[in-house]
Biopython code that builds the backbone (N, CA, C, O; Angstrom):
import numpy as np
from Bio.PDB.StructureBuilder import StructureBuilder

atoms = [
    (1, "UNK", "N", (12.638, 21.455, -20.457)),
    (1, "UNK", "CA", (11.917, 21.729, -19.232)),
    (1, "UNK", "C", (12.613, 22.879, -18.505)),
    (1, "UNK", "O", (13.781, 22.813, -18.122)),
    (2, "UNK", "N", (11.734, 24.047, -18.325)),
    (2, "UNK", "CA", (12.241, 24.837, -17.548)),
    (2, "UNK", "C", (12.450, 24.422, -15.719)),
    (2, "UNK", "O", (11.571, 23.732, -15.203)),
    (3, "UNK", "N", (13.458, 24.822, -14.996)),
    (3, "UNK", "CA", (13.142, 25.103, -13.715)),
    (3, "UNK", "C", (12.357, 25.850, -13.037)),
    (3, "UNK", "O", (12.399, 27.047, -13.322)),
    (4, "UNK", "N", (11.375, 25.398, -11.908)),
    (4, "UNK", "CA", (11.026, 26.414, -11.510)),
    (4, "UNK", "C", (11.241, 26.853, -9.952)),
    (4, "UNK", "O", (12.352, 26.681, -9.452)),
    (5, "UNK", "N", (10.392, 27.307, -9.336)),
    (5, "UNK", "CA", (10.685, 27.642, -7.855)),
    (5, "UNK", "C", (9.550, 27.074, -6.868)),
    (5, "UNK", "O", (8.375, 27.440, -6.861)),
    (6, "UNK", "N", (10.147, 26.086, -6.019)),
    (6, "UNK", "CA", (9.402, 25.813, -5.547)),
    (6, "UNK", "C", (9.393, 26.190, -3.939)),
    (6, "UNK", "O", (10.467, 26.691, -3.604)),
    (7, "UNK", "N", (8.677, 26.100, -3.135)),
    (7, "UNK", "CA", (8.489, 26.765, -1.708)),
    (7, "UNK", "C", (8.618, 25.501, -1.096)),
    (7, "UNK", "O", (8.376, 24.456, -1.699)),
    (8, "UNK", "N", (9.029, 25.561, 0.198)),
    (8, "UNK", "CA", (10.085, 24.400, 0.937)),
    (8, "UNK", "C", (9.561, 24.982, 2.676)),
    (8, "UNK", "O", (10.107, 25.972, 3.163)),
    (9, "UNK", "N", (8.853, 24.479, 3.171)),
    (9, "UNK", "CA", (8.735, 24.640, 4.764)),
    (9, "UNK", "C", (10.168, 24.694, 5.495)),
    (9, "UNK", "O", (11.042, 23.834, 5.386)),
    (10, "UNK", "N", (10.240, 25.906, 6.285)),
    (10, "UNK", "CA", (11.238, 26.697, 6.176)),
    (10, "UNK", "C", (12.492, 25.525, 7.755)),
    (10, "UNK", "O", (13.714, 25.449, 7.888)),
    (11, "UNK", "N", (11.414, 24.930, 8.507)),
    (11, "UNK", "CA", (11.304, 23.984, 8.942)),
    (11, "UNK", "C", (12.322, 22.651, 8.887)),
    (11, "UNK", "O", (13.258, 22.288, 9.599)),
    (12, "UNK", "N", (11.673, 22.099, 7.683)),
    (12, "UNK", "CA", (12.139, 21.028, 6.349)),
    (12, "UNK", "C", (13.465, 21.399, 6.111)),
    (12, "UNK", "O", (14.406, 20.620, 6.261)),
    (13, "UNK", "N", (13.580, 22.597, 5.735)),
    (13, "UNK", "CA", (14.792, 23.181, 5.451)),
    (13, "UNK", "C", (15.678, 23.512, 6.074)),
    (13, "UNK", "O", (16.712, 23.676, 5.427)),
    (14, "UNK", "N", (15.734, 23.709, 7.219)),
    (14, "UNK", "CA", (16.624, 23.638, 8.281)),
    (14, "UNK", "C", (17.321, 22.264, 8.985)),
    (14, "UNK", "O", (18.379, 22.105, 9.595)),
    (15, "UNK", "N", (16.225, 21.350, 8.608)),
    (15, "UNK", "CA", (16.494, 20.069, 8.711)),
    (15, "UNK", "C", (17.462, 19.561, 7.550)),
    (15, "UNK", "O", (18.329, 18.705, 7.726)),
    (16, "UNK", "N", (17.199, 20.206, 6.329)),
    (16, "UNK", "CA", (17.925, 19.769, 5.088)),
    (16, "UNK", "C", (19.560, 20.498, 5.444)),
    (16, "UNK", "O", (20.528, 19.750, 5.311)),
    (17, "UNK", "N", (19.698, 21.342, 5.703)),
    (17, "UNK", "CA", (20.942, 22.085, 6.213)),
    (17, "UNK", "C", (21.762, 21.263, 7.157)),
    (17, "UNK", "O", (22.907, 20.907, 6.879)),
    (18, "UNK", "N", (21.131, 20.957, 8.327)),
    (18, "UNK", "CA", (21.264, 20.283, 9.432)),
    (18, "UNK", "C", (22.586, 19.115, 8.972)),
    (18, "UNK", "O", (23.764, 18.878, 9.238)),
    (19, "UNK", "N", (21.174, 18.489, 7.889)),
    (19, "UNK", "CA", (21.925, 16.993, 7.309)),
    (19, "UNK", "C", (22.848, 17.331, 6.277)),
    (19, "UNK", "O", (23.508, 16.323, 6.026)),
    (20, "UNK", "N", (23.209, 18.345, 5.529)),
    (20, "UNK", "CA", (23.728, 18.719, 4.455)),
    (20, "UNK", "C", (25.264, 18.648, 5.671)),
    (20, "UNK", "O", (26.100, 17.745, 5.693)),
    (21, "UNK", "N", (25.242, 19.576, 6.339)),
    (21, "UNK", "CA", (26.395, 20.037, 7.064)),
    (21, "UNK", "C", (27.144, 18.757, 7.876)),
    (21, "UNK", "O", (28.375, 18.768, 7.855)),
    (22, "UNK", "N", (26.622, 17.904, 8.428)),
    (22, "UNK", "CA", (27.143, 17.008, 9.443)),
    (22, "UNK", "C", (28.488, 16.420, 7.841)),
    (22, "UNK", "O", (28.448, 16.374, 6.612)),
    (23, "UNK", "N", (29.595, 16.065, 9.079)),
    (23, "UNK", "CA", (30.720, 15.814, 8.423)),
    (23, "UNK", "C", (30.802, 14.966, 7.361)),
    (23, "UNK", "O", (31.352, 15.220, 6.289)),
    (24, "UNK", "N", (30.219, 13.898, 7.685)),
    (24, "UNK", "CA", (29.932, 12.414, 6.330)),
    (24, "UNK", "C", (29.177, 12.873, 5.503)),
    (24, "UNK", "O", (28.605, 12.077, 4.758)),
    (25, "UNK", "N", (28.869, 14.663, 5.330)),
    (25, "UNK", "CA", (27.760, 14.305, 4.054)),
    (25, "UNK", "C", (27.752, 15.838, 3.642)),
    (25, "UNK", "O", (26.758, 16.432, 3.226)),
    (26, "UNK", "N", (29.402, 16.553, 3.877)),
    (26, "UNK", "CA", (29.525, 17.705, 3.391)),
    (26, "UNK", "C", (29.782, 17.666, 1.855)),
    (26, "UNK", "O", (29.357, 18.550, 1.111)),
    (27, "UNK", "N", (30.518, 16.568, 1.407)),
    (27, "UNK", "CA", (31.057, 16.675, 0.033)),
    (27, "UNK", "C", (30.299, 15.575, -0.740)),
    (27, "UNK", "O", (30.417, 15.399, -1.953)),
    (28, "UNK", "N", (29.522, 14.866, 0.067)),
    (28, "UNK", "CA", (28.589, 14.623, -1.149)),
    (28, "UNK", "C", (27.125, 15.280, -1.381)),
    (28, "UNK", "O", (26.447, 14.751, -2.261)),
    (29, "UNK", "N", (26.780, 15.964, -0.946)),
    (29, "UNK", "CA", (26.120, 17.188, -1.206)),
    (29, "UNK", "C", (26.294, 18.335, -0.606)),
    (29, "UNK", "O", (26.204, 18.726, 0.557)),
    (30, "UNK", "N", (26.690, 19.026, -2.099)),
    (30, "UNK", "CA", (27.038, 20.748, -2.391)),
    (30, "UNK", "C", (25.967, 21.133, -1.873)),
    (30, "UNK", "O", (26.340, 21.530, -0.769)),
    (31, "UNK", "N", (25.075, 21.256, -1.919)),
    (31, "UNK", "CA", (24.182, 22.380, -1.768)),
    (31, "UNK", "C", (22.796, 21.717, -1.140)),
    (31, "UNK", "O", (22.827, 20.566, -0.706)),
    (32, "UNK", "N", (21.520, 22.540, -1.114)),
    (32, "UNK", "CA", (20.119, 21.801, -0.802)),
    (32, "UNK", "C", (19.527, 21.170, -2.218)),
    (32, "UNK", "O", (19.298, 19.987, -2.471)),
    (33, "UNK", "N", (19.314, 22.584, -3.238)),
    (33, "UNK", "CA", (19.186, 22.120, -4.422)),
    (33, "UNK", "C", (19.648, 20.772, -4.479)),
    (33, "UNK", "O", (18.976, 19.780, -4.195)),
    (34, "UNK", "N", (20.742, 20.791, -4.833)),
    (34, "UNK", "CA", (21.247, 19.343, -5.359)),
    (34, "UNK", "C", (21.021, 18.063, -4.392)),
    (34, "UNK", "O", (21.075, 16.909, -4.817)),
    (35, "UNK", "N", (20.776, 18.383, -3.120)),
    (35, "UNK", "CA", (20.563, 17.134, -2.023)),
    (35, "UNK", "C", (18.425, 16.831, -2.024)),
    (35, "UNK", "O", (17.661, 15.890, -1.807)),
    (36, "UNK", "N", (18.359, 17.746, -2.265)),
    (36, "UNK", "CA", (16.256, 17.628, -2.454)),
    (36, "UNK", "C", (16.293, 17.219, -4.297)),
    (36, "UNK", "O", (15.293, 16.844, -4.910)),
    (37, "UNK", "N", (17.329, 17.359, -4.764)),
    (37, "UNK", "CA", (16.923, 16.820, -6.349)),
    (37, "UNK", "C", (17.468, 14.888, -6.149)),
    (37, "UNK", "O", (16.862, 13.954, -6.673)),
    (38, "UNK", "N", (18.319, 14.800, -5.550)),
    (38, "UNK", "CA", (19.203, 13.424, -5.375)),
    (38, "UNK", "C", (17.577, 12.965, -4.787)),
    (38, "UNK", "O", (16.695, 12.393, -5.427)),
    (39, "UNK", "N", (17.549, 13.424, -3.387)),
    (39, "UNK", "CA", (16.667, 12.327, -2.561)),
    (39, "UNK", "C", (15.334, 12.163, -3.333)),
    (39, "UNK", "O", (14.786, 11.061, -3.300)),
    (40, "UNK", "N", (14.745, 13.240, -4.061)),
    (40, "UNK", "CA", (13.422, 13.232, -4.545)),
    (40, "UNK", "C", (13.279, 12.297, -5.786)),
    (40, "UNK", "O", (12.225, 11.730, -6.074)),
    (41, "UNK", "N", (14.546, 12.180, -6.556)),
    (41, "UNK", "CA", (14.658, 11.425, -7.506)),
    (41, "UNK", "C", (14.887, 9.714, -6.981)),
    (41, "UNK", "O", (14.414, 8.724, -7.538)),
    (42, "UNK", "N", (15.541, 9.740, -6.053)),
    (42, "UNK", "CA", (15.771, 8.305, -5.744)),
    (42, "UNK", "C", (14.633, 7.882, -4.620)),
    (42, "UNK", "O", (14.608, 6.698, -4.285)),
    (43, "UNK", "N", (13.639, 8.851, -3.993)),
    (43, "UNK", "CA", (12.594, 8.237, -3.581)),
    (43, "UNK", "C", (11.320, 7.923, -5.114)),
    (43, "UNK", "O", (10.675, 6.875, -5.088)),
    (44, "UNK", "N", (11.186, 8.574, -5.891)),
    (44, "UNK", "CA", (10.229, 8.471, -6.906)),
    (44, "UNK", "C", (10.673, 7.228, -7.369)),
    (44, "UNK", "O", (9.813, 6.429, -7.738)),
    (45, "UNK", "N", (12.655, 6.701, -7.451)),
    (45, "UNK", "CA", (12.512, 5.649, -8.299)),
    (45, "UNK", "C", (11.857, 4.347, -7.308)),
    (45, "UNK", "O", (11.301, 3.285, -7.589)),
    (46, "UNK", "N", (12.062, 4.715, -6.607)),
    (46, "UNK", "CA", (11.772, 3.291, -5.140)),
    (46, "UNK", "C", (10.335, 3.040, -5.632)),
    (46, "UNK", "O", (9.947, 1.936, -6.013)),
    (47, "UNK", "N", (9.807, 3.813, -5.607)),
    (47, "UNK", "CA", (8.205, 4.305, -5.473)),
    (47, "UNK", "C", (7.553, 3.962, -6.887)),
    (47, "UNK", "O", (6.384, 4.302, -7.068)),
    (48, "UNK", "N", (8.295, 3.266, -7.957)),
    (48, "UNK", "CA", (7.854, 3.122, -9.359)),
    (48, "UNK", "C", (7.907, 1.541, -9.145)),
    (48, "UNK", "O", (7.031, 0.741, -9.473)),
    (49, "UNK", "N", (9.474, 1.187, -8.345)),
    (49, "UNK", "CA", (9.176, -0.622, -8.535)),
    (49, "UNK", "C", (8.323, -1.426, -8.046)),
    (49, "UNK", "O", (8.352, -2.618, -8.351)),
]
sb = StructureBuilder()
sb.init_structure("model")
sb.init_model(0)
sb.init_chain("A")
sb.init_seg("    ")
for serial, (resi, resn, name, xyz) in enumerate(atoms, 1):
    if name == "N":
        sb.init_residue(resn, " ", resi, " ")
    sb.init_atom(name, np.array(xyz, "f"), 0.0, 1.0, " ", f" {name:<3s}", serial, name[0])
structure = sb.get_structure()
């Protein structure tokens, strides 16, 4: 599977920063990428049981 690019309300994303940065949650998510792949994956699994 390739990656691709997806577009993110710029909004959303500032909000994702917001929460990325606050102190309790600098080192467990590096980046947005990796914090919108965590949450999107662990809301889909919620969302299957």
């Amino acid at each position: 599977m390739v990656d691709k690019v997806v577009k993110i309300d710029s909004e959303l994303l500032k909000k994702v920063e917001e929460f990325i940065n606050l102190d309790e949650n600098k080192f467990k998510y590096v980046n947005r990428k990796q914090f919108i792949d965590i949450v999107v994956a662990d809301y889909l699994g919620r969302c299957k049981k």
